[in-house]
Structure formats: C-alpha cells, structure tokens
VMD Tcl script that builds the backbone (N, CA, C; Angstrom):
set m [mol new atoms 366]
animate dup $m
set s [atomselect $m all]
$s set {name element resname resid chain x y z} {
  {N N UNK 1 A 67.055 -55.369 48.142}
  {CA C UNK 1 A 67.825 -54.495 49.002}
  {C C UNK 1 A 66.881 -53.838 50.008}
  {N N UNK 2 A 67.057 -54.058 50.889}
  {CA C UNK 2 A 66.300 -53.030 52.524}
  {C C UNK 2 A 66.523 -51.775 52.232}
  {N N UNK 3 A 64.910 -51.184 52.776}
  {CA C UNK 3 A 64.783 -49.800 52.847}
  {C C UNK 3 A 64.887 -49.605 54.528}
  {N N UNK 4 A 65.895 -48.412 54.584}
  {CA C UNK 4 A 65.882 -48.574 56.040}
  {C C UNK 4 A 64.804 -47.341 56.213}
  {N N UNK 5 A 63.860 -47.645 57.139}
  {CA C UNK 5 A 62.320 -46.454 57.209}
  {C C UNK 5 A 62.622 -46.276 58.739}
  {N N UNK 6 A 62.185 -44.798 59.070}
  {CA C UNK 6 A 62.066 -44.513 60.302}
  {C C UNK 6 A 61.035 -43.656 60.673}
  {N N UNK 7 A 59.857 -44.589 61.537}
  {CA C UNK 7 A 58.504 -44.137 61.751}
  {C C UNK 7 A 58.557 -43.086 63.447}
  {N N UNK 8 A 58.262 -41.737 63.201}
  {CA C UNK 8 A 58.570 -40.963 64.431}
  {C C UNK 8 A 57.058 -40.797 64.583}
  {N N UNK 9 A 56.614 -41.054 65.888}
  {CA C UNK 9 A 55.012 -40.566 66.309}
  {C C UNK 9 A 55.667 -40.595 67.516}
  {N N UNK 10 A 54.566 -39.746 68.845}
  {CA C UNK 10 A 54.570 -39.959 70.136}
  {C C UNK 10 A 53.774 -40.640 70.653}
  {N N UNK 11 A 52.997 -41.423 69.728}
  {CA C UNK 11 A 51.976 -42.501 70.138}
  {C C UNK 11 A 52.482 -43.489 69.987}
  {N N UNK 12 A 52.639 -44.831 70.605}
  {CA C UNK 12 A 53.012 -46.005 70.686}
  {C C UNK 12 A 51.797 -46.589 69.610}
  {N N UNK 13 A 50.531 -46.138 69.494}
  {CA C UNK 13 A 49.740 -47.341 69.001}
  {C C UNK 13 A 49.722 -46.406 67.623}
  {N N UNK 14 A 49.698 -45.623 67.544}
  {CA C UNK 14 A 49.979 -44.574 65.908}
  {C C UNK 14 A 51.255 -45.074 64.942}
  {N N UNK 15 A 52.459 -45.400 65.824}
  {CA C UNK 15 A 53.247 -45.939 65.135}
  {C C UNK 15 A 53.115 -47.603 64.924}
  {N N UNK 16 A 52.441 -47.984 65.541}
  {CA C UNK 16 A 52.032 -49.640 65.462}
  {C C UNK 16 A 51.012 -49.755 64.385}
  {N N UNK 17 A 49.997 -48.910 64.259}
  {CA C UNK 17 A 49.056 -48.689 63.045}
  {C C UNK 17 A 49.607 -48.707 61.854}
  {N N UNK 18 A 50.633 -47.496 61.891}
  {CA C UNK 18 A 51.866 -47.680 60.696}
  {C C UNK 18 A 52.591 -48.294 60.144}
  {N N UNK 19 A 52.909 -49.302 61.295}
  {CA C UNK 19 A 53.533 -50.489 61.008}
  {C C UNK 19 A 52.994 -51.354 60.010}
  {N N UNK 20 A 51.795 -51.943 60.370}
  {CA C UNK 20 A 50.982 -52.369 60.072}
  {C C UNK 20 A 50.094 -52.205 58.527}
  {N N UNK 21 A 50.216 -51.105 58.373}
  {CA C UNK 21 A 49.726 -50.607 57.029}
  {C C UNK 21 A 50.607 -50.524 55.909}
  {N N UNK 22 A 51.986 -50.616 56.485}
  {CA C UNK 22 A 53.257 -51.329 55.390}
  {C C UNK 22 A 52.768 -52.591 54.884}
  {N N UNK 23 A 53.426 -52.521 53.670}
  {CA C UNK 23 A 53.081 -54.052 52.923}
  {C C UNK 23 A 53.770 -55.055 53.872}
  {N N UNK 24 A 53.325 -55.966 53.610}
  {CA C UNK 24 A 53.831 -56.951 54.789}
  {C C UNK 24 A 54.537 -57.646 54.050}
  {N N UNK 25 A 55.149 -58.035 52.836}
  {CA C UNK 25 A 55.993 -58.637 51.980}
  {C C UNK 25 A 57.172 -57.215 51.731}
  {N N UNK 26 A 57.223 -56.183 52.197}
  {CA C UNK 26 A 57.993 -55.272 51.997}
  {C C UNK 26 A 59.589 -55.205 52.596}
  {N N UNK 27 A 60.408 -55.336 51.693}
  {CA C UNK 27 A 62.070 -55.672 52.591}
  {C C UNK 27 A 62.296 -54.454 53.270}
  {N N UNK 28 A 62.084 -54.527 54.494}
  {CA C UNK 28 A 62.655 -52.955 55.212}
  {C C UNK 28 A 63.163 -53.385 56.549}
  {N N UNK 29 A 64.005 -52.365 56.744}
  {CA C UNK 29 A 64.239 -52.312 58.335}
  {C C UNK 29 A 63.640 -51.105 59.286}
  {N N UNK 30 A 62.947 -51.067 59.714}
  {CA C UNK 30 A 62.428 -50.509 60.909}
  {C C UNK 30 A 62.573 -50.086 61.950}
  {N N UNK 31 A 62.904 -48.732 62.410}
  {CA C UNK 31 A 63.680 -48.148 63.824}
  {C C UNK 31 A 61.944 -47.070 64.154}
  {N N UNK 32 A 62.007 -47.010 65.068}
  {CA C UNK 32 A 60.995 -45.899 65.652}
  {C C UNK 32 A 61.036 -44.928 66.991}
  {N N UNK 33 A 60.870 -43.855 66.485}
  {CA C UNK 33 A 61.455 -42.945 67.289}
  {C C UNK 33 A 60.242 -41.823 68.160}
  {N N UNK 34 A 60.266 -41.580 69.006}
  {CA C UNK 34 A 58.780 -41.288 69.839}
  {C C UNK 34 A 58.540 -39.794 70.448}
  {N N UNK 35 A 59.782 -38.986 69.311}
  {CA C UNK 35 A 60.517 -37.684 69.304}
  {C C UNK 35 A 60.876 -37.113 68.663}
  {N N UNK 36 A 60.799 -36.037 67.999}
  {CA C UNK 36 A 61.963 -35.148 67.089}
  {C C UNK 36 A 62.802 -35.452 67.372}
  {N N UNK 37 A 63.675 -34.834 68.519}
  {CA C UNK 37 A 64.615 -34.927 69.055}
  {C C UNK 37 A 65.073 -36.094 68.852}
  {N N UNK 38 A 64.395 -37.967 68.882}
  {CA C UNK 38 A 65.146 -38.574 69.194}
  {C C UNK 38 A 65.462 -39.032 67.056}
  {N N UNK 39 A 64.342 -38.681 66.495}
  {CA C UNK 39 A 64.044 -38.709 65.264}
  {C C UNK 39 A 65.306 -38.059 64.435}
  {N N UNK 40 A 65.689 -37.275 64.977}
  {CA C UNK 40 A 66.682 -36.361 64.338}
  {C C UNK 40 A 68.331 -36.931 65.101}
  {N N UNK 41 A 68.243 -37.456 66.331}
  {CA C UNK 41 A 69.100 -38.353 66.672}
  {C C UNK 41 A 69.715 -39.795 65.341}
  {N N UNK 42 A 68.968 -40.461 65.796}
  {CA C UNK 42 A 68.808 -41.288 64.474}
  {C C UNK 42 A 68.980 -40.902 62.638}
  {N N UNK 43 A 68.492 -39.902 62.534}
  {CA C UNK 43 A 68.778 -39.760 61.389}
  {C C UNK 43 A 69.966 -39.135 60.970}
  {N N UNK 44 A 70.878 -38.722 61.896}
  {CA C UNK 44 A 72.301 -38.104 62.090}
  {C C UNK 44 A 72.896 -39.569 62.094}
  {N N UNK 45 A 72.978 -40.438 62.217}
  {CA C UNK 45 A 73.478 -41.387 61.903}
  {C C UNK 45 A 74.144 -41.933 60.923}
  {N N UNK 46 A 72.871 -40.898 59.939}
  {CA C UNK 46 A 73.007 -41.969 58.618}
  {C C UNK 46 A 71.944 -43.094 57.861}
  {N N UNK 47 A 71.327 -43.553 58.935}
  {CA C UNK 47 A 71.001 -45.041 58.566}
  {C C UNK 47 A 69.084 -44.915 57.981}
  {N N UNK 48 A 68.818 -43.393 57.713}
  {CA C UNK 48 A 67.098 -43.004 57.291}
  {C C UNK 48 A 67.316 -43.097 55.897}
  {N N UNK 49 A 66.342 -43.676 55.339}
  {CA C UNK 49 A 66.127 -43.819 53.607}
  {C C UNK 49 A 64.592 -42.921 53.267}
  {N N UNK 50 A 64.027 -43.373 54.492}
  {CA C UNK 50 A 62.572 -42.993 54.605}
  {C C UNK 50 A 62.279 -42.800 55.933}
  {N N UNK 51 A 61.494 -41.569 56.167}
  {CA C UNK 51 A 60.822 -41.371 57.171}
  {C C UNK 51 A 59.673 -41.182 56.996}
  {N N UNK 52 A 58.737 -41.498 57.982}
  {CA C UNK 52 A 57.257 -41.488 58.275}
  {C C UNK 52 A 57.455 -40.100 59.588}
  {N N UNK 53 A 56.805 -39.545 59.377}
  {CA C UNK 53 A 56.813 -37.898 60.530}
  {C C UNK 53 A 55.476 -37.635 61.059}
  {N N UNK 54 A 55.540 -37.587 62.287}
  {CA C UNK 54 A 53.867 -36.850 62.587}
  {C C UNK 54 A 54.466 -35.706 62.765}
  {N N UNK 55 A 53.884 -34.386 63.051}
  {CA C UNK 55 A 53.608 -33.415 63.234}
  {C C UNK 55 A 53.942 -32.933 64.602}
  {N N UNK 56 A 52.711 -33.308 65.750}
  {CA C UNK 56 A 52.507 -32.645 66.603}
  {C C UNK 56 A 52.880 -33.703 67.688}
  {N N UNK 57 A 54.355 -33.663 68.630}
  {CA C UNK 57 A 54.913 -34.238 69.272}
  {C C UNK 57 A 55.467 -33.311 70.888}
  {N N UNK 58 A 56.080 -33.684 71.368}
  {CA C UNK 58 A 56.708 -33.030 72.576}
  {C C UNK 58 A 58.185 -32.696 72.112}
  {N N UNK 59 A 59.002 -31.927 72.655}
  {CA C UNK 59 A 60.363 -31.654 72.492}
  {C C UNK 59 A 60.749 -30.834 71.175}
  {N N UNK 60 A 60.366 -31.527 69.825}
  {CA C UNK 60 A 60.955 -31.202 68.596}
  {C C UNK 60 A 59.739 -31.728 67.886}
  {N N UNK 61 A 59.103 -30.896 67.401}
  {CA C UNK 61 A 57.639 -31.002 66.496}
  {C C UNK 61 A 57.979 -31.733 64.651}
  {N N UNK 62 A 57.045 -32.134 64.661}
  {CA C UNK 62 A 57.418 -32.558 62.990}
  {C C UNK 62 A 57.887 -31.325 62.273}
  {N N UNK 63 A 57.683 -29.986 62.421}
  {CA C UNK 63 A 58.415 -28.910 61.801}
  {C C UNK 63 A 59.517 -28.950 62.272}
  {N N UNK 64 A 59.800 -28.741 63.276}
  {CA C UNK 64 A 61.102 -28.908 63.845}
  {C C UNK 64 A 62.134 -29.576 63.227}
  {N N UNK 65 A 61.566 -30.666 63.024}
  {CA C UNK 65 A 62.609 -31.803 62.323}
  {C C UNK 65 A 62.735 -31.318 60.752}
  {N N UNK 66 A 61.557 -31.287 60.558}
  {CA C UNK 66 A 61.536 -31.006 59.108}
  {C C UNK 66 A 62.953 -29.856 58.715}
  {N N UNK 67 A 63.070 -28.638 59.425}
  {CA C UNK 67 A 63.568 -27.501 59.374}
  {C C UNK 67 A 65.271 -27.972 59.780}
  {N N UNK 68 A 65.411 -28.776 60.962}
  {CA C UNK 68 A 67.058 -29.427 60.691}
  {C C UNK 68 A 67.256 -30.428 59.361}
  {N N UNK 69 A 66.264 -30.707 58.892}
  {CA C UNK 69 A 66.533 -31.668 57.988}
  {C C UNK 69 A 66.698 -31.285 57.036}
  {N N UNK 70 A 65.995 -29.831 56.466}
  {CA C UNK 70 A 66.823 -29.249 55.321}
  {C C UNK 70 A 67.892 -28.401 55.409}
  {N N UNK 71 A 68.198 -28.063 56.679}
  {CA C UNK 71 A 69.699 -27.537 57.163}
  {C C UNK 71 A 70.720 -28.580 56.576}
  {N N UNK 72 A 70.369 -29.731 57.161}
  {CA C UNK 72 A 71.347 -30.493 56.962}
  {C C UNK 72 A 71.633 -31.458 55.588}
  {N N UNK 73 A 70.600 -30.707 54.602}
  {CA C UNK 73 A 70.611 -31.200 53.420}
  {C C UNK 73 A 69.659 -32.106 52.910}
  {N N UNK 74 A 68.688 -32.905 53.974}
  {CA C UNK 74 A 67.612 -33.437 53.503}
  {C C UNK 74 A 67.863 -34.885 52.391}
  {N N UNK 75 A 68.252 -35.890 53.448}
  {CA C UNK 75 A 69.400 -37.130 52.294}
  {C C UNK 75 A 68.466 -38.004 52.850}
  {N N UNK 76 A 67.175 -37.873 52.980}
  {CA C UNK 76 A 65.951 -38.994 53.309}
  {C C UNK 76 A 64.882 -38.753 52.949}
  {N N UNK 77 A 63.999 -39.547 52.349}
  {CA C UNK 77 A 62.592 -38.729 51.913}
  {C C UNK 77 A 61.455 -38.954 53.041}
  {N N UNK 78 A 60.916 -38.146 53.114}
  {CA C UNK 78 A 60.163 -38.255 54.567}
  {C C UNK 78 A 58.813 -37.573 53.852}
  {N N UNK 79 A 57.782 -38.575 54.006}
  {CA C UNK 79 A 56.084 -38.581 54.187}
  {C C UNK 79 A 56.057 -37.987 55.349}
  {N N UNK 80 A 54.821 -36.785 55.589}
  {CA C UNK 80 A 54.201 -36.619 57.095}
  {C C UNK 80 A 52.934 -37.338 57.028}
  {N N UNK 81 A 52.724 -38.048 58.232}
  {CA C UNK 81 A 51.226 -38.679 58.750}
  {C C UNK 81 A 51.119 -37.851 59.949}
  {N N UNK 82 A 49.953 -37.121 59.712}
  {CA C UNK 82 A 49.262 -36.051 60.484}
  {C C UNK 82 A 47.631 -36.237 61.103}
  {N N UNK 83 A 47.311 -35.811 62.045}
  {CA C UNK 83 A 46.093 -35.848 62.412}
  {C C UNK 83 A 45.265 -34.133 61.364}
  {N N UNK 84 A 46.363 -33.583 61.194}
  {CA C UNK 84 A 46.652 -32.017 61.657}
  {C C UNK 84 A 46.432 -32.137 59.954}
  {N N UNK 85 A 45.412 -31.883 59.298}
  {CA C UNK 85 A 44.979 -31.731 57.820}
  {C C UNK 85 A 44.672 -30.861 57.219}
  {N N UNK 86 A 44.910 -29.465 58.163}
  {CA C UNK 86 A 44.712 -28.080 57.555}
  {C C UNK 86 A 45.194 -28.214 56.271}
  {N N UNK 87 A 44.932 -27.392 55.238}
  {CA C UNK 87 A 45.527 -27.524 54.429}
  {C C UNK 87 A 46.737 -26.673 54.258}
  {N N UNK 88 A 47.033 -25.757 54.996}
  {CA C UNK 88 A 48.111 -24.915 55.425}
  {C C UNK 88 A 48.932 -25.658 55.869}
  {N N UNK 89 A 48.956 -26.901 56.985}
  {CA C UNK 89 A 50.193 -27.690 57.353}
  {C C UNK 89 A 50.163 -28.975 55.995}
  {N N UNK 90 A 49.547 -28.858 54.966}
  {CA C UNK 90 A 49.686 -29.504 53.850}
  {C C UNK 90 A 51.299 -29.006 53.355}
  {N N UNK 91 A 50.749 -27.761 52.889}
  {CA C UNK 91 A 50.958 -26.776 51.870}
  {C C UNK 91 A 52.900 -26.687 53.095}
  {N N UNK 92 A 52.600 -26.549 54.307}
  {CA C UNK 92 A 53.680 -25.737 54.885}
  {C C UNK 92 A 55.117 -26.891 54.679}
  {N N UNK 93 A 54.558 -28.502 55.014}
  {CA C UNK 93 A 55.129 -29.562 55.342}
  {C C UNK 93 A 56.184 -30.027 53.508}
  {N N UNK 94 A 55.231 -29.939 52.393}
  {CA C UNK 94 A 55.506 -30.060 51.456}
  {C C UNK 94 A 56.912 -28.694 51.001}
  {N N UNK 95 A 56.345 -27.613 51.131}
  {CA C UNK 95 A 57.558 -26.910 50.724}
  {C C UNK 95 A 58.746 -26.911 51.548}
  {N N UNK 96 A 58.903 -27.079 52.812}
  {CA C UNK 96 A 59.895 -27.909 53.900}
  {C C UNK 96 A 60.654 -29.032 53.116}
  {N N UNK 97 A 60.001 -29.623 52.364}
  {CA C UNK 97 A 60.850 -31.022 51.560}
  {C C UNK 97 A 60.097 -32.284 51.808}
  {N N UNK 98 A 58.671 -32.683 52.473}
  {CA C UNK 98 A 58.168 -33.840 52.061}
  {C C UNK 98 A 57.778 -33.955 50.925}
  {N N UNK 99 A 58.084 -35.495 51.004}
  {CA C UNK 99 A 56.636 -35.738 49.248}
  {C C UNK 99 A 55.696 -35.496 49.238}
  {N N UNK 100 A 55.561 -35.847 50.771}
  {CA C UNK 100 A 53.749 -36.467 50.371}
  {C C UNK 100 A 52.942 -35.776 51.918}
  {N N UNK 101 A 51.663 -36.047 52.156}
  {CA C UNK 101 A 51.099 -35.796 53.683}
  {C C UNK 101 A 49.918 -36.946 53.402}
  {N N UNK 102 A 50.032 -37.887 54.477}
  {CA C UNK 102 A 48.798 -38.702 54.654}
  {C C UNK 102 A 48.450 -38.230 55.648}
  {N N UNK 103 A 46.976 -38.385 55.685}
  {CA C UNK 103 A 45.906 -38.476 57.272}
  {C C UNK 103 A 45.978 -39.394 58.083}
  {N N UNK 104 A 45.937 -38.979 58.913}
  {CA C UNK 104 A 45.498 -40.337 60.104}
  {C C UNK 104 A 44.313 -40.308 60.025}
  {N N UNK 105 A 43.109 -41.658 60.608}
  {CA C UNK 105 A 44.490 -42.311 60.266}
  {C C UNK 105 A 44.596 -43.518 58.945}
  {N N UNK 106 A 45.610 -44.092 59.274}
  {CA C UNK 106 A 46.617 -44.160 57.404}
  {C C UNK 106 A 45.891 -44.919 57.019}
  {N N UNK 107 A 45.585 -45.323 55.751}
  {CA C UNK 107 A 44.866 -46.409 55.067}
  {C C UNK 107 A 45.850 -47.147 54.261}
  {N N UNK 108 A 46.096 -48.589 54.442}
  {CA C UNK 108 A 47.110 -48.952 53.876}
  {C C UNK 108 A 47.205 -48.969 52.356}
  {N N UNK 109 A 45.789 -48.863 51.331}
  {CA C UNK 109 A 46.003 -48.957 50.246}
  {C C UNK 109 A 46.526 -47.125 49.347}
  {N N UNK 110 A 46.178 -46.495 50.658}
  {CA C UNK 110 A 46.509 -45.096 50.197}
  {C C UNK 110 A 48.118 -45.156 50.509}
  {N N UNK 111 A 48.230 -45.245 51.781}
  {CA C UNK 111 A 49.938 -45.284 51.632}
  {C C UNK 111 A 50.673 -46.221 50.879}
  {N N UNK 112 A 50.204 -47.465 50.393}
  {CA C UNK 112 A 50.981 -47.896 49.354}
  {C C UNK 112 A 50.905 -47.287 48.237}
  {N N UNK 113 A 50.047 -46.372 47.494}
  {CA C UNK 113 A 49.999 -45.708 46.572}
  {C C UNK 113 A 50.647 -44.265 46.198}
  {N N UNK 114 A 50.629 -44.163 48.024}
  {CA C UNK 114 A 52.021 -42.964 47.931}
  {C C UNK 114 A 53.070 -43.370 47.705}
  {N N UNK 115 A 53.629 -44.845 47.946}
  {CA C UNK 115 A 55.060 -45.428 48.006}
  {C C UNK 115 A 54.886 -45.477 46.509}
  {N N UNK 116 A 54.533 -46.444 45.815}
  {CA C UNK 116 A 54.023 -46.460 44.641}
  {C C UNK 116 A 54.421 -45.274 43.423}
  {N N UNK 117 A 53.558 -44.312 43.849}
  {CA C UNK 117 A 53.768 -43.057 43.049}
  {C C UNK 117 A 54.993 -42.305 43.201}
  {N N UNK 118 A 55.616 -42.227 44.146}
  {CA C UNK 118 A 57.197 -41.842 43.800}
  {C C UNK 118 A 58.407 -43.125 44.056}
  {N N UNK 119 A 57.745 -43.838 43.600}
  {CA C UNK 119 A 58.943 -45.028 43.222}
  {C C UNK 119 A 59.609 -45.753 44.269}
  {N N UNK 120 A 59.057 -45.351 45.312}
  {CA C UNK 120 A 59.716 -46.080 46.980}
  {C C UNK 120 A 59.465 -47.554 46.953}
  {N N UNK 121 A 58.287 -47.742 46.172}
  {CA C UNK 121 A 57.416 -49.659 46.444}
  {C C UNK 121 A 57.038 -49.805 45.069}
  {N N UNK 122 A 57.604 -50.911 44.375}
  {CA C UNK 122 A 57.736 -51.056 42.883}
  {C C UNK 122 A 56.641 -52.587 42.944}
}
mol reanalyze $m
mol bondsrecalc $m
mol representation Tube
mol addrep $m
C-alpha cells in the first residue's frame, strides 16, 4: 500500500536531496511543496500520510505549519529536516507534534532509521 509523503523545502535541490535519501524500493507517492502556505494547501486535501518540513521558508515557516496542523488536528505525521539544530527548535518542533527532527543535511541511513523506529518503513 502507498505512503502518500509530502516533502515541503524552499530549496529545489534540498528537496531533491530528500528525495533521494528515501529508500529507493519504497512504495510512495510523492507531492512537493516549496511553501507553508502551499504545504498546508495540500495537506487540506487530505491526501498527507507523511510530511518531511523544513523550518525556515518564505510566506508560512515550518512553525507556521506546524501550528495549523495541530489546529486542525494533526492526521499526518510530519519529521522536520532543518538546517536550524538549536536545540530549542528541537525541543520547540517536537512538542508542536513531530516525531522526529533530522539535520541537514539528511543522511539516508539516519532517515531510514527514523522511518524504521516509528514504524513508517518496516
């Protein structure tokens, strides 16, 4: 069964990195969004199982989103990939409702081990 994942960065080559560091035998479908705003578009839809979040964007910031997303009940699990490793936007992102926070940038055997550890990639 497809995981539908939705990778939000404002970098074109940040979200291509990401791409990339997915298992490549992994059944998913893939939308990418280059905005909060458009991130939170999309996920009003319906169609997010998983999100990948950066942080620090234009329009609607990875908090931003984070903060409609538990308004609206939070029915997707969303990792942040951050440049931004304070441990305060650790600490801030997690009680918001992520699982997890990876660094940029991502290492694919670490993010499979985040999928891994809460049951997303079996």
């Amino acid at each position: 069964m497809s995981v539908s994942v939705l990778i939000v960065d404002d970098s074109p080559i940040a979200r291509k990195m990401l791409r990339r560091a997915l298992p490549p035998d992994w059944d998913i479908t893939i939308q990418e969004a280059s905005d909060g705003a458009q991130a939170i578009d999309i996920y009003r839809k319906g169609s997010v199982e998983l999100m990948f979040l950066d942080l620090t964007m234009p329009n609607i910031d990875g908090y931003g989103v984070l903060e409609v997303l538990q308004a609206e009940g939070l029915n997707c699990i969303v990792i942040v990939v951050s440049a931004d490793v304070q441990p305060q936007a650790r600490e801030r992102v997690l009680a918001m409702g992520a699982i997890a926070f990876i660094p940029k940038p991502v290492n694919p055997e670490g993010l499979q081990e985040v999928l891994r550890q809460y049951g997303i990639l079996v």
